[in-house]
C-alpha positions in Angstrom: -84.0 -31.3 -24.0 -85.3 -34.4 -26.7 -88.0 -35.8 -25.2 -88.5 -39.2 -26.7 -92.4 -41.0 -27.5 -92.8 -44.6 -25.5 -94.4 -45.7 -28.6 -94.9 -49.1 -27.3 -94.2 -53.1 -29.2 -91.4 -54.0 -31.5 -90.2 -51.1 -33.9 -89.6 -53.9 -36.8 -93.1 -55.6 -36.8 -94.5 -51.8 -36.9 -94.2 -48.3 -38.2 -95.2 -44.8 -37.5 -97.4 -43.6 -40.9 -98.5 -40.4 -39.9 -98.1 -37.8 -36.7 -99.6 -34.8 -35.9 -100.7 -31.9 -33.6 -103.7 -33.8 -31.5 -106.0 -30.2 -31.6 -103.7 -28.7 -29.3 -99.7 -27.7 -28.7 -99.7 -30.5 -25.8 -100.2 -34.1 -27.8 -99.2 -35.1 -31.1 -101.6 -37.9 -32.8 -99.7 -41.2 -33.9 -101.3 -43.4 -37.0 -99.3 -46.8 -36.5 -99.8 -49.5 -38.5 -98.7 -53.0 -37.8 -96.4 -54.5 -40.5 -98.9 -56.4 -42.5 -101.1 -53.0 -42.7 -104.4 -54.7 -41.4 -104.4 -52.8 -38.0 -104.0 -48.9 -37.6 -103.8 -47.5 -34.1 -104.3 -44.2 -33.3 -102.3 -43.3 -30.2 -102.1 -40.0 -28.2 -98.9 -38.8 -27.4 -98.2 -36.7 -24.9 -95.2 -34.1 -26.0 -94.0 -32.9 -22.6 -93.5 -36.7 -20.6 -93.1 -39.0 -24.2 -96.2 -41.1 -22.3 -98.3 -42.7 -25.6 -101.6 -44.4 -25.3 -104.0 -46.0 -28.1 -107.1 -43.9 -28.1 -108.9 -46.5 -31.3 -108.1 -49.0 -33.6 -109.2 -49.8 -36.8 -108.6 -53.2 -38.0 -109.5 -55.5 -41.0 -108.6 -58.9 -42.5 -106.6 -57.8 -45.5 -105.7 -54.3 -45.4 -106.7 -50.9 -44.0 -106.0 -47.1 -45.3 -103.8 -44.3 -43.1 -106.3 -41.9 -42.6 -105.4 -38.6 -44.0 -108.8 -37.1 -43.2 -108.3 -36.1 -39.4 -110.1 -33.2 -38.5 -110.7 -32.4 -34.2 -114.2 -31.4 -33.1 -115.4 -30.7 -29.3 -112.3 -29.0 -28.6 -110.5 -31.7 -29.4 -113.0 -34.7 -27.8 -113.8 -36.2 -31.0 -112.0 -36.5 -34.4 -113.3 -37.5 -38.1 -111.8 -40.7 -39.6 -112.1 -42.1 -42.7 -112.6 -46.1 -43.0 -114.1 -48.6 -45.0 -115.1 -51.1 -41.9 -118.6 -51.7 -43.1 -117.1 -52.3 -47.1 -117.7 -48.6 -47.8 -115.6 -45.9 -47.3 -117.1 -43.8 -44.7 -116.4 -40.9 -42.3 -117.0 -42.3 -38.6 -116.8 -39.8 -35.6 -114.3 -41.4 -32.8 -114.0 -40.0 -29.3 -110.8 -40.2 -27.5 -112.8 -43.1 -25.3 -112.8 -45.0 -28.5 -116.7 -44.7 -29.0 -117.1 -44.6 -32.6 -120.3 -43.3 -34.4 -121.1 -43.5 -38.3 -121.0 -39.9 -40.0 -121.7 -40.6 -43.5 -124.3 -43.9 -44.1 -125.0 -45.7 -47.4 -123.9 -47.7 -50.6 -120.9 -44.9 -51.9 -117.5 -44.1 -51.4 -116.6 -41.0 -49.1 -112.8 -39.9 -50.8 -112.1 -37.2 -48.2 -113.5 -34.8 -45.5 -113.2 -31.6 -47.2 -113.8 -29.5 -44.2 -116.3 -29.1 -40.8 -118.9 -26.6 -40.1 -119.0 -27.7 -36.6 -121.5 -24.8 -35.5 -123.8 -25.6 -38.2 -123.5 -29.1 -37.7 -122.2 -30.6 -41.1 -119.5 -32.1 -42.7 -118.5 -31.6 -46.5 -116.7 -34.3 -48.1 -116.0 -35.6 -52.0 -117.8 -38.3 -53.0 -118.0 -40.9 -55.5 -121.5 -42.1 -55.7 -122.0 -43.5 -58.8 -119.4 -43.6 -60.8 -115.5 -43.7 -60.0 -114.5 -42.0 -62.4 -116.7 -38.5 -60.8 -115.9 -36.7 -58.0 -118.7 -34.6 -55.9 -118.8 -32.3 -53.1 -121.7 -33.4 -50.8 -122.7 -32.4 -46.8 -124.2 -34.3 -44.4 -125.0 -33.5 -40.8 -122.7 -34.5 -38.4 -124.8 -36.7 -36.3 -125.6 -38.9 -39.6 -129.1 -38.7 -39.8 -130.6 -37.6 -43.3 -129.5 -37.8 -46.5 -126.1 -36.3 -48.2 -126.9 -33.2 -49.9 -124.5 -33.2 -53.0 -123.4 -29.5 -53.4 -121.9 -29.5 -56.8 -124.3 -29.1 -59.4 -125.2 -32.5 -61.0 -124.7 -31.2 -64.8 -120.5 -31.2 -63.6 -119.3 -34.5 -64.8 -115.8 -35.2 -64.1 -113.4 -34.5 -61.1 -114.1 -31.6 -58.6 -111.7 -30.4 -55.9 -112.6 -27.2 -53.6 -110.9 -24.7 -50.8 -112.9 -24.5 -48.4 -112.2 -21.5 -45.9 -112.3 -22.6 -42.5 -113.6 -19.2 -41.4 -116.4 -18.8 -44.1 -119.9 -18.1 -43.5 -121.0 -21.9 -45.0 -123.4 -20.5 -46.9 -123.9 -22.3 -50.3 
């Protein structure tokens, strides 16, 4: 049997950008951003009733990002997002209570989570500190406190990506 999402408001003044498992095989996670792309809600579906509420928002005057960066920590309690609310582009930690903490302070761009050693307590994301044109692989810890570490060696100029096992030992 179809079981339909209640994604609630007007299906014209909005649209669904992105959907996807919530952590488990239970809810799907909605991105939906209003028409003129300023607000982004991240809703909670619920796959077996179609029930949908809005666990955050993230909101700005002009214009804000999908988030393509999602990755669930704490069994599923808290997620990773990607936004530039305080004019940089930043990893924030948001609980499904919509309590949002900064992951990834300072003056730099953070381009994408790369992956989360969620043991170890760090995060490894590309970075563009300096110069846009350059691409780094840095971690910080989780809770935000200290400094980035930048993992690619600072004689690499240009573009890095990586593949990052999710099951390796994180030992660098």
């Amino acid at each position: 049997e179809v079981k339909w999402f209640r994604v609630p408001g007007d299906p014209s003044d909005n649209y669904i950008a992105r959907m996807g498992w919530a952590s488990n095989s239970r809810e799907i996670m909605i991105q939906r951003l209003n028409r003129l792309q300023n607000r982004n809600e991240m809703m909670i579906g619920n796959a077996a009733t179609g029930e949908v509420r809005t666990i955050f928002t993230d909101s700005d005057e002009c214009w804000v990002e999908v988030c393509n960066s999602i990755h669930w920590l704490d069994e599923g309690r808290r997620f990773t997002w990607v936004s530039e609310k305080d004019g940089w582009s930043h990893i924030y930690l948001v609980s499904r209570e919509g309590e949002v903490k900064l992951a990834t302070p300072g003056d730099y761009d953070v381009l994408s989570v790369e992956a989360v050693d969620e043991k170890g307590g760090w995060i490894y994301f590309l970075a563009s500190p300096d110069n846009p044109t350059r691409r780094f692989l840095f971690r910080g810890r989780l809770d935000g406190t200290g400094k980035p570490e930048m993992i690619t060696p600072a004689d690499q100029p240009g573009t890095h990506s990586y593949q990052i096992s999710p099951t390796a030992e994180w030992a660098f």
